[in-house]
PATI-867539 format. One record per residue: x, y, z of N, C-alpha, C in turn; residue number from 1. Coordinates in steps of 0.02 Angstrom, whole numbers. Example, Ala and Ser with C-alpha at 12.3 -4.5 7.8 and 13.67 -1.06 7.14 Angstrom:
% residues 2
nu 660, nv -284, nw 390, cau 615, cav -225, caw 390, cu 660, cv -165, cw 390, i 1
nu 642, nv -112, nw 354, cau 684, cav -53, caw 357, cu 645, cv 2, cw 394, i 2
% end
This chain:
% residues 190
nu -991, nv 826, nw 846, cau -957, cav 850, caw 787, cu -895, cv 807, cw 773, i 1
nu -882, nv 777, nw 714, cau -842, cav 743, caw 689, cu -770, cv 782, cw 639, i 2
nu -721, nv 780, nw 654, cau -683, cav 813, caw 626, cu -612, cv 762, cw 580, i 3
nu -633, nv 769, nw 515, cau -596, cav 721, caw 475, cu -523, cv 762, cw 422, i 4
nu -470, nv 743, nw 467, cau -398, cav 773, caw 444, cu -383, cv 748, cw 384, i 5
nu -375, nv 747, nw 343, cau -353, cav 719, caw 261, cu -245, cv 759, cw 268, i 6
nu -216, nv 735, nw 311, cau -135, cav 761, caw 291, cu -115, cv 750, cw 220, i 7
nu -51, nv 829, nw 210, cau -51, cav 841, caw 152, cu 22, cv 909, cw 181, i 8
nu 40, nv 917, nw 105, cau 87, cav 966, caw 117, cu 56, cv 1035, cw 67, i 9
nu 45, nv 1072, nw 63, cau -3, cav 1134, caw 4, cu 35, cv 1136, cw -20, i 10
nu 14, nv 1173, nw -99, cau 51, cav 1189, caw -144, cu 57, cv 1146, cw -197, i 11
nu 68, nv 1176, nw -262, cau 77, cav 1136, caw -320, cu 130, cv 1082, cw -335, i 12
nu 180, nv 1087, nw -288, cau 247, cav 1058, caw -321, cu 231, cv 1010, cw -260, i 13
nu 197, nv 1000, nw -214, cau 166, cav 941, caw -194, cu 120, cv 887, cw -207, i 14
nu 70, nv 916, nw -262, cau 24, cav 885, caw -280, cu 48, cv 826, cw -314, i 15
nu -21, nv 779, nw -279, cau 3, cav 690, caw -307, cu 66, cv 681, cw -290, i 16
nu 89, nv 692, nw -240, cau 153, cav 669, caw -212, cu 111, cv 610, cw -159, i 17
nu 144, nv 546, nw -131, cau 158, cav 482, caw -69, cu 120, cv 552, cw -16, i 18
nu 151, nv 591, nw 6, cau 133, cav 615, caw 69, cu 82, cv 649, cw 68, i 19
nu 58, nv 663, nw 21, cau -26, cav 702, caw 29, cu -78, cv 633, cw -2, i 20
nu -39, nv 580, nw 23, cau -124, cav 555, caw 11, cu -184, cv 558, cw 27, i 21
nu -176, nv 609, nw 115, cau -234, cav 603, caw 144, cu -285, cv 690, cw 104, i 22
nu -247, nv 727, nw 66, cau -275, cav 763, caw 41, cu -324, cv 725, cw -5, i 23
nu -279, nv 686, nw -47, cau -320, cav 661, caw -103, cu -380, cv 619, cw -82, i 24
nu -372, nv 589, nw -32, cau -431, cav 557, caw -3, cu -488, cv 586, cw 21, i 25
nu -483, nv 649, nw 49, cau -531, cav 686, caw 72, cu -555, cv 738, cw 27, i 26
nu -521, nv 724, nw -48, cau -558, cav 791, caw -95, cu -599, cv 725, cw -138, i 27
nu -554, nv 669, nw -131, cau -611, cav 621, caw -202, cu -686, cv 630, cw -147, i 28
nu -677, nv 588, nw -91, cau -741, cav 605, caw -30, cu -803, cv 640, cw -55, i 29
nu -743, nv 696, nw -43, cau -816, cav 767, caw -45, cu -832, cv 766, cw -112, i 30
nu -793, nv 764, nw -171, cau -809, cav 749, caw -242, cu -872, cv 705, cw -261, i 31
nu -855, nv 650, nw -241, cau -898, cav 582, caw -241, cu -958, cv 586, cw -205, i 32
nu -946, nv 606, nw -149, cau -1054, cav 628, caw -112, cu -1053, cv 698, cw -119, i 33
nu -1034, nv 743, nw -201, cau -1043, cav 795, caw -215, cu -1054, cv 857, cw -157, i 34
nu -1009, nv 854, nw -110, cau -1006, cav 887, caw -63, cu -976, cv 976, cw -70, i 35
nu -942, nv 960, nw -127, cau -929, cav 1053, caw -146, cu -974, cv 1104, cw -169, i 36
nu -1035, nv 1072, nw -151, cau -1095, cav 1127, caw -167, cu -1046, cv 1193, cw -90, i 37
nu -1016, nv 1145, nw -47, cau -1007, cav 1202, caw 20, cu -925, cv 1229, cw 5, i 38
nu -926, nv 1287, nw 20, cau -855, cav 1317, caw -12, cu -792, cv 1308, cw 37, i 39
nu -724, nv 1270, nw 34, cau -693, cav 1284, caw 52, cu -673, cv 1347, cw 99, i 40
nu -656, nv 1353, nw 165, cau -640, cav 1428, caw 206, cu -585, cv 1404, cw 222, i 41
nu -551, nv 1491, nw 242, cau -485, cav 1468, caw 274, cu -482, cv 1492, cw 352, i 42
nu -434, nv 1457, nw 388, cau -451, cav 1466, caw 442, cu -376, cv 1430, cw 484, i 43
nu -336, nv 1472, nw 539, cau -313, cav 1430, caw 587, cu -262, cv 1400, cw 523, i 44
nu -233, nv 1444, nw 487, cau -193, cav 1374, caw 460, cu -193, cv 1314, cw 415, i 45
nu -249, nv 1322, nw 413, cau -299, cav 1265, caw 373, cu -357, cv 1281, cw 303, i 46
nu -369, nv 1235, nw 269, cau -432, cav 1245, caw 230, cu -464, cv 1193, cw 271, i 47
nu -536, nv 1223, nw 277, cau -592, cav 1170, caw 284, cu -659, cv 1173, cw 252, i 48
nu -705, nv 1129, nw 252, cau -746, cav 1121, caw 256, cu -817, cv 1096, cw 303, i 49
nu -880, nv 1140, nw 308, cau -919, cav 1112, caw 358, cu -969, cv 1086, cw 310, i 50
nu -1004, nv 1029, nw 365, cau -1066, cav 999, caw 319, cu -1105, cv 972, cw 374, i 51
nu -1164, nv 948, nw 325, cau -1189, cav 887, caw 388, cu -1192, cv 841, cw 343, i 52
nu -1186, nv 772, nw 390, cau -1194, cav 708, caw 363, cu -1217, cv 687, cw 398, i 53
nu -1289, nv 639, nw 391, cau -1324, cav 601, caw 426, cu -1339, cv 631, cw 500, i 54
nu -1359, nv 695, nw 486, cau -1367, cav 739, caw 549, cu -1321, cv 759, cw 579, i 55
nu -1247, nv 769, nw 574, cau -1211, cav 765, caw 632, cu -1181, cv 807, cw 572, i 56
nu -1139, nv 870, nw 644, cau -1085, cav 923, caw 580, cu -1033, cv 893, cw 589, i 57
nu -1001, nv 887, nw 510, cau -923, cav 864, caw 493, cu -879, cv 926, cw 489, i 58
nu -834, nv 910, nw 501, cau -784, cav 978, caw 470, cu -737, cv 928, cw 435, i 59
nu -711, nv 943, nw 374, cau -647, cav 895, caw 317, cu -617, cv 960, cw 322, i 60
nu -529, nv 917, nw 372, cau -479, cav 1009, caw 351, cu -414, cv 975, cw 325, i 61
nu -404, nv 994, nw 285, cau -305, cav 992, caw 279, cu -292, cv 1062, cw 281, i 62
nu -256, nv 1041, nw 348, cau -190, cav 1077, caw 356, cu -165, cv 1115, cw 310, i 63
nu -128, nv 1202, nw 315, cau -75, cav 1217, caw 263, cu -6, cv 1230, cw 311, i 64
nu 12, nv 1193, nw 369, cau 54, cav 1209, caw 374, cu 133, cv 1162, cw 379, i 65
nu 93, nv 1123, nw 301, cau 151, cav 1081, caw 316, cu 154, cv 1034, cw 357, i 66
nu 161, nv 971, nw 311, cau 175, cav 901, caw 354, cu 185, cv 891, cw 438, i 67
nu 250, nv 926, nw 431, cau 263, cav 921, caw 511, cu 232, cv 940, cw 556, i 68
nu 198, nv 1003, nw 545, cau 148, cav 1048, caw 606, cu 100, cv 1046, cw 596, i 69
nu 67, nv 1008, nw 553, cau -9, cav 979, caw 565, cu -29, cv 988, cw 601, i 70
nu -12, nv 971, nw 679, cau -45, cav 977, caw 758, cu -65, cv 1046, cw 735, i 71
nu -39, nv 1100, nw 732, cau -55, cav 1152, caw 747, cu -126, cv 1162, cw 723, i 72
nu -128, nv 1162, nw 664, cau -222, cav 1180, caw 623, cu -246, cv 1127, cw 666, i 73
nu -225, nv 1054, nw 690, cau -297, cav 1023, caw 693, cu -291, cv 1045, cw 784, i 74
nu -263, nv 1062, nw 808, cau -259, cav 1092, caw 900, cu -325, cv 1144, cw 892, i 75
nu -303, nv 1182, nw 835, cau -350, cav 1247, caw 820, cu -416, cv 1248, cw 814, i 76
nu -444, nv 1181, nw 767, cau -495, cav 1171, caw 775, cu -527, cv 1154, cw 826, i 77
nu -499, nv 1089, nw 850, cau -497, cav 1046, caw 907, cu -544, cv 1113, cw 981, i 78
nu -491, nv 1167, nw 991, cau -494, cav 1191, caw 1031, cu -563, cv 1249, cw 1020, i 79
nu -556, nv 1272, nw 956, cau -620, cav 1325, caw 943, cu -695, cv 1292, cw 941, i 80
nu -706, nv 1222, nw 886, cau -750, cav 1205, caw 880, cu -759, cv 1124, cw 956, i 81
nu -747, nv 1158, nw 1001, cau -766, cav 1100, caw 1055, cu -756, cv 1043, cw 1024, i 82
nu -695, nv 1013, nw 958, cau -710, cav 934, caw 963, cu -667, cv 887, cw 993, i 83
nu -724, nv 842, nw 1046, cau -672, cav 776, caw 1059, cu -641, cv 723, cw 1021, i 84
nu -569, nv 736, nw 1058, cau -514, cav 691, caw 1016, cu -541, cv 616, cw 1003, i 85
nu -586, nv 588, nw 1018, cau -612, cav 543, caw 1001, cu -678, cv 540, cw 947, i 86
nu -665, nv 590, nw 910, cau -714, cav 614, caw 854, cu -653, cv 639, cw 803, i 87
nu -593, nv 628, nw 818, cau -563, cav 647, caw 770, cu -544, cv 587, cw 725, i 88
nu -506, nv 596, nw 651, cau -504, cav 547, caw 604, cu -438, cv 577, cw 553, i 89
nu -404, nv 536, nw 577, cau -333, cav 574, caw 517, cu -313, cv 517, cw 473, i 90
nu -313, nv 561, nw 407, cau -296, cav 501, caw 358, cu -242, cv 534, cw 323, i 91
nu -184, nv 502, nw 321, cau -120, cav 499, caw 321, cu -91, cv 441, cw 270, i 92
nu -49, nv 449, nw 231, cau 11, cav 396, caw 213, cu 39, cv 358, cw 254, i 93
nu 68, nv 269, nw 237, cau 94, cav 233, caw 295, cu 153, cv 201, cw 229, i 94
nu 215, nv 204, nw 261, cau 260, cav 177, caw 202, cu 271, cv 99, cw 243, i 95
nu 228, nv 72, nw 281, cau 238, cav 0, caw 309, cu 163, cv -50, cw 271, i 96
nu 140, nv -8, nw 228, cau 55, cav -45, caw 206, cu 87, cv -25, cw 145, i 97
nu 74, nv -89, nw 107, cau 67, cav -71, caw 11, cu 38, cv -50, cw -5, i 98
nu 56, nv -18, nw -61, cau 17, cav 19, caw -120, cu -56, cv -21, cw -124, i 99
nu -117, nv 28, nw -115, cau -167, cav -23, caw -122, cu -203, cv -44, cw -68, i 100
nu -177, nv -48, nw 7, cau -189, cav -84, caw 60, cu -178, cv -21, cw 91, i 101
nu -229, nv -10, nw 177, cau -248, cav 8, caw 211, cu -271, cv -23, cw 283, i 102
nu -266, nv 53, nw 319, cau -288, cav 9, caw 396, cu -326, cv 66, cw 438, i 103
nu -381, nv 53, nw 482, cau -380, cav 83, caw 536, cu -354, cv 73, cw 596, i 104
nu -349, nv 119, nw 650, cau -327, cav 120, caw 705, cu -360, cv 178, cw 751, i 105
nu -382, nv 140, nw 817, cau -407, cav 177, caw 844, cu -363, cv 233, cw 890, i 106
nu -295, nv 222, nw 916, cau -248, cav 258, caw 931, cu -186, cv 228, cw 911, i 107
nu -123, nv 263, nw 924, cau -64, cav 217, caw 940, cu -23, cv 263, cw 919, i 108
nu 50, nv 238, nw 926, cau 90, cav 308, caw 917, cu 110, cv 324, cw 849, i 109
nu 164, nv 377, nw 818, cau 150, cav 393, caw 762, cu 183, cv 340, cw 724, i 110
nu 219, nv 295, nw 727, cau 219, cav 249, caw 685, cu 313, cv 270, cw 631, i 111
nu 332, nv 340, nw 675, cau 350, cav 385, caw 631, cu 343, cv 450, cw 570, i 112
nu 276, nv 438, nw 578, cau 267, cav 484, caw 525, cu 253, cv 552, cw 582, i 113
nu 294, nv 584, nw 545, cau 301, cav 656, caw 550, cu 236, cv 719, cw 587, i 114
nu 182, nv 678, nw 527, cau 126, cav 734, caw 550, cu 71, cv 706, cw 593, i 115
nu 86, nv 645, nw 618, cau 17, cav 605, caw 659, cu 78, cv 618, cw 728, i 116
nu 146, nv 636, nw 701, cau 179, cav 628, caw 780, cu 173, cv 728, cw 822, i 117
nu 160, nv 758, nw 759, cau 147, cav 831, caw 783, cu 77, cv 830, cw 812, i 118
nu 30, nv 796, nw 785, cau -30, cav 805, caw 799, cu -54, cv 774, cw 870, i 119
nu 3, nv 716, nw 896, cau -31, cav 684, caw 944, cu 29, cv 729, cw 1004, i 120
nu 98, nv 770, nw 974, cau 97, cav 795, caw 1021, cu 64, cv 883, cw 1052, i 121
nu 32, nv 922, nw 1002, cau 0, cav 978, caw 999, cu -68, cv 965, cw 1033, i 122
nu -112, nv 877, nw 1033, cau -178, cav 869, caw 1064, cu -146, cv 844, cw 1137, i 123
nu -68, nv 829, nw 1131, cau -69, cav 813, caw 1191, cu -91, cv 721, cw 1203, i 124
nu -104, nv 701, nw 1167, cau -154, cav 627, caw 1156, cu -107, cv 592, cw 1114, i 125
nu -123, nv 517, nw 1097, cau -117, cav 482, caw 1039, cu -184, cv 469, cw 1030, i 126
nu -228, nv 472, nw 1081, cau -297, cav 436, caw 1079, cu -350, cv 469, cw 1024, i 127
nu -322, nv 482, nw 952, cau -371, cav 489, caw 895, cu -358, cv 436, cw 856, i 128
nu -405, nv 425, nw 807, cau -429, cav 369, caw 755, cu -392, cv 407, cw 688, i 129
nu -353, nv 342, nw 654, cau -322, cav 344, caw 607, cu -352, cv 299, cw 549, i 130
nu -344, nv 337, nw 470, cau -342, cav 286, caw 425, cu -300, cv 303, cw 369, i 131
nu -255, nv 248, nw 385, cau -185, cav 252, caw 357, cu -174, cv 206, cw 311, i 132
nu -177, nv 248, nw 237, cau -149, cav 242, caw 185, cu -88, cv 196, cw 158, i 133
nu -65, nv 133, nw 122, cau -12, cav 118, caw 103, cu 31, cv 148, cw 40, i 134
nu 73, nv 180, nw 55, cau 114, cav 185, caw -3, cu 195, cv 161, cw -12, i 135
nu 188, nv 100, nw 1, cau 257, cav 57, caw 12, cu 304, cv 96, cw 50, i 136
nu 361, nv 66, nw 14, cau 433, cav 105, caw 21, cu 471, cv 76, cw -9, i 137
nu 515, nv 100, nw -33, cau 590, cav 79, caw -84, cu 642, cv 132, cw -35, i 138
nu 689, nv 50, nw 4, cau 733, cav 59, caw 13, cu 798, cv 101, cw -15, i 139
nu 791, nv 99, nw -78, cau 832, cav 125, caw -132, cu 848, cv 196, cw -125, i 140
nu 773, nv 219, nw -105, cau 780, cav 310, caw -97, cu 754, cv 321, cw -32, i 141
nu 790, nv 391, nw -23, cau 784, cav 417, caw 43, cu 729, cv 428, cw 44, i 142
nu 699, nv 417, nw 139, cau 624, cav 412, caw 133, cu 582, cv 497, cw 116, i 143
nu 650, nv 547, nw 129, cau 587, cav 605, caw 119, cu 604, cv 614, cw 45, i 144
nu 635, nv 604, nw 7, cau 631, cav 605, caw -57, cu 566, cv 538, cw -93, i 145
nu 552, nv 491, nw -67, cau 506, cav 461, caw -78, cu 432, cv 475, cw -59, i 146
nu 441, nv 490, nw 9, cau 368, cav 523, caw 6, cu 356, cv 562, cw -18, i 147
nu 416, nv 637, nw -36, cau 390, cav 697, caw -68, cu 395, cv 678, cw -142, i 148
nu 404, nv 602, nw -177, cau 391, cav 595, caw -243, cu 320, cv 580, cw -282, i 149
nu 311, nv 583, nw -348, cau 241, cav 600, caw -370, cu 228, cv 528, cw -362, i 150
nu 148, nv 512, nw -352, cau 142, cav 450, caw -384, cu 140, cv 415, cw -422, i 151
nu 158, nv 364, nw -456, cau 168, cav 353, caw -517, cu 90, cv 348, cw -550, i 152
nu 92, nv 337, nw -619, cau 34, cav 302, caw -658, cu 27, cv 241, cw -622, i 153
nu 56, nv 190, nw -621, cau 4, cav 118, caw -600, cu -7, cv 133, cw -547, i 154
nu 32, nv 176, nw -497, cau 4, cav 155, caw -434, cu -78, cv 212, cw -416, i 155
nu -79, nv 279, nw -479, cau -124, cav 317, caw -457, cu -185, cv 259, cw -480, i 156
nu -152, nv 221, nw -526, cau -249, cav 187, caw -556, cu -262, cv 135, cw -488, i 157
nu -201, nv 111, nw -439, cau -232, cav 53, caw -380, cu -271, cv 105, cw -332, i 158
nu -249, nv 193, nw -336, cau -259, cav 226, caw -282, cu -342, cv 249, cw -317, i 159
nu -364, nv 254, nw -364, cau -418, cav 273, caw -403, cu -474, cv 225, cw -375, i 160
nu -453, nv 138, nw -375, cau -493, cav 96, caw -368, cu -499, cv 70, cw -281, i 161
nu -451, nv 101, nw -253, cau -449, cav 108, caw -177, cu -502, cv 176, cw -147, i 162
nu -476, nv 218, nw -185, cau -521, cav 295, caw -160, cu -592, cv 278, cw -161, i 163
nu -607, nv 225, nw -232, cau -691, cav 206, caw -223, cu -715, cv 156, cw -164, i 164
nu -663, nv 129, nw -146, cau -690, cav 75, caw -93, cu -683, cv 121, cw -31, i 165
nu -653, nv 170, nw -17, cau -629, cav 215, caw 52, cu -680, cv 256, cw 60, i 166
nu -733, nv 275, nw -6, cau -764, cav 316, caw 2, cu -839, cv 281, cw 76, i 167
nu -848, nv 208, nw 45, cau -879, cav 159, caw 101, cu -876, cv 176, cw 162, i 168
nu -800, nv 146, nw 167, cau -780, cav 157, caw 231, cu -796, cv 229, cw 279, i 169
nu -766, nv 275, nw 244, cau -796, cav 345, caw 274, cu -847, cv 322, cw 288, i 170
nu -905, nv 330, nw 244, cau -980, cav 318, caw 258, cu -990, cv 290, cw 299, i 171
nu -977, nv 227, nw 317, cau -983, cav 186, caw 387, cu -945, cv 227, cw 442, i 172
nu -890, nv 257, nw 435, cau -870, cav 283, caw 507, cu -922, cv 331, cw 521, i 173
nu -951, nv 380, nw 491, cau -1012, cav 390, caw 517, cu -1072, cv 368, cw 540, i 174
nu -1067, nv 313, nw 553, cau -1147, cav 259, caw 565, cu -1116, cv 198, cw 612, i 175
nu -1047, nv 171, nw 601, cau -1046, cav 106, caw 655, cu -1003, cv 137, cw 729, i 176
nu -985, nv 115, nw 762, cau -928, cav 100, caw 833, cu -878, cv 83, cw 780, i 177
nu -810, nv 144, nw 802, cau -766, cav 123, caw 787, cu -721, cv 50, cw 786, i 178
nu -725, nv 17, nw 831, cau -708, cav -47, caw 831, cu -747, cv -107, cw 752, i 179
nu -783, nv -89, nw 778, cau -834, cav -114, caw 743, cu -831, cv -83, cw 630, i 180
nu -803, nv -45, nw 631, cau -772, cav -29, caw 567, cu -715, cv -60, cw 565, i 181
nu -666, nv -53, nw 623, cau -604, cav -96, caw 615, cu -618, cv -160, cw 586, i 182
nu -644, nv -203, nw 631, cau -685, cav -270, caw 609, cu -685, cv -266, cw 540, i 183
nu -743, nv -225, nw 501, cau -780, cav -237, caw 451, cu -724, cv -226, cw 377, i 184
nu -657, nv -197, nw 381, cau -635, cav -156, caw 335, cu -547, cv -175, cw 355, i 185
nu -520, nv -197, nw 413, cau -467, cav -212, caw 407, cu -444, cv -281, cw 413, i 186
nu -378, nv -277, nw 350, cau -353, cav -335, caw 339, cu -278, cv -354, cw 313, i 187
nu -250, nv -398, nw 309, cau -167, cav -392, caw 307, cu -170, cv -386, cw 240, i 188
nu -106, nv -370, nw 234, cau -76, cav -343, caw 166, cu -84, cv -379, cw 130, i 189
nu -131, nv -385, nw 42, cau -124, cav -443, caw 9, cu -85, cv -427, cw -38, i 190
% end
């Protein structure tokens, strides 16, 4: 069982904000391989979803409890539905990757961000797989006022034409060795 975290903060006055990109990534997903035939549940803290893909059950959850305690919903699952932390997949914002640009990672520490640093200390691990989102940074403004800001227009149309290429990638993390997606899909900032 594969369990794919999309981080996010709930609520309206979050939406299309820097810090829920990993929401937006995991609803275009299920959008795009028309996956909402299956209904949203709530659960632990969390919305999720179950499915199968290519034989194997997925669960797609974001979190509702807020950026910071993320760990908590994904511990929850983690712990009810038997999954190993090496089946897990969190996709998150990175304000060190541009707008546009992306990376995987098979562990490593949080980098700073807030909710990959709750999550790796609630599993107890760093040892889950990341795919982390660029959404710059401007020195200019404080960083939680930047992440909690909307995205703009140009940058939602680079994130529109990124979401279609990410949708790939997913697809392959279901079918290759993680390493082996790293390979195929990461590259420096252009």
């Amino acid at each position: 069982m594969k369990l794919i975290v999309g981080l996010g903060n709930p609520g309206r006055e979050y939406e299309n904000t820097r810090h829920n990109i990993g929401f937006l990534v995991v609803d275009r997903y299920i959008c795009e391989k028309k996956l909402n035939i299956y209904n949203w549940q709530s659960k632990f803290k969390a919305i999720y979803m179950q499915c199968d893909i290519n034989g194997e059950k997925v669960i797609f959850l974001k979190p509702q409890t807020y950026m910071n305690l993320s760990g908590e919903a994904v511990r929850a699952f983690v712990n009810f539905f038997k999954i190993d932390i090496s089946d897990i997949l969190v996709i998150s914002d990175d304000l060190d990757l541009l707008v546009g640009n992306f990376k995987l990672k098979a562990n490593g520490s949080s980098g700073g961000h807030n909710g990959l640093k709750n999550i790796a200390e609630c599993l107890g691990s760093n040892n889950f797989k990341r795919l982390k989102i660029g959404i710059s940074k401007d020195n200019a403004i404080d960083i939680k006022d930047y992440v909690l800001g909307k995205i703009s227009t140009k940058d939602m149309s680079i994130y529109d034409n990124l979401f279609k290429f990410l949708i790939n990638v997913i697809d392959d993390y279901f079918k290759l060795p993680f390493s082996d997606l790293m390979s195929k899909y990461n590259q420096k900032n252009r």
